[in-house]
N, C-alpha and C positions, 0 to 999 in steps of 0.2 A: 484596443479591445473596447468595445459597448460597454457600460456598465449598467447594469439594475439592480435596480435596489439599493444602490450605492455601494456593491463590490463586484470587482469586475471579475472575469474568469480565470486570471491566473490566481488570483484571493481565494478564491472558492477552492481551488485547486490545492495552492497550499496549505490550508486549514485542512484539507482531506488528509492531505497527506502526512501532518503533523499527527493527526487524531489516530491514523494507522500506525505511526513509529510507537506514540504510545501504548498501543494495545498491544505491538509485538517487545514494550520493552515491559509491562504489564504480565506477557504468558508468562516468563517461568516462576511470578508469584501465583497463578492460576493452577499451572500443574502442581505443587506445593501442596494446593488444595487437594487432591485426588482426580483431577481433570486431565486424561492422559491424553498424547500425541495423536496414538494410535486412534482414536475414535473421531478426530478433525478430520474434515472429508479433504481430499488432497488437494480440489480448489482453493479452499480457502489458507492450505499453508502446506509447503515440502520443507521438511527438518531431516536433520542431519546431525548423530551424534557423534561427535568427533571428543576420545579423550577427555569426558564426561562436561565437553563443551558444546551445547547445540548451536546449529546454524540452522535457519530456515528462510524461506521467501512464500512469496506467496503470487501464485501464478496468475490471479486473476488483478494483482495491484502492478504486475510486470506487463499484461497486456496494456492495462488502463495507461499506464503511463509510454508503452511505445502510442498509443494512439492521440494521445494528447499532445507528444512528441513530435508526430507526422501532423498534424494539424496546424500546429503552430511553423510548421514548415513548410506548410502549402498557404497558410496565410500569408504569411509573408512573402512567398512569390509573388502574388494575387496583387498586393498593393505595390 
């Protein structure tokens, strides 16, 4: 992989995706606050309340990583 700037693309990549674990380990001190589920638009996260344990994802960090997936997959055919 190129790098610029001096971090290449899977760096960049994982710092994204560090930075999102956080934020969903982050939400349930958020709803805490009065910031409820119900009002997150369903891209940015699908929850799930199970036995007053949530589960969620979030469907636009499920695409980003199939395509970063297939990328690195056709890359590597290429070379």
């Amino acid at each position: 992989m190129k790098e610029a700037y001096g971090f290449s693309l899977l760096t960049f990549i994982g710092v994204l995706l560090i930075l999102m674990g956080l934020i969903l380990v982050i939400l349930p001190f958020i709803m805490k606050l009065g910031i409820k589920l119900e009002s997150i638009h369903p891209l940015l996260l699908i929850w799930r309340r199970i036995n007053g344990f949530y589960i969620g994802t979030s469907p636009i960090l499920l695409i980003i990583l199939i395509l970063v997936y297939l990328f690195l997959i056709f890359t590597r055919r290429l070379f």
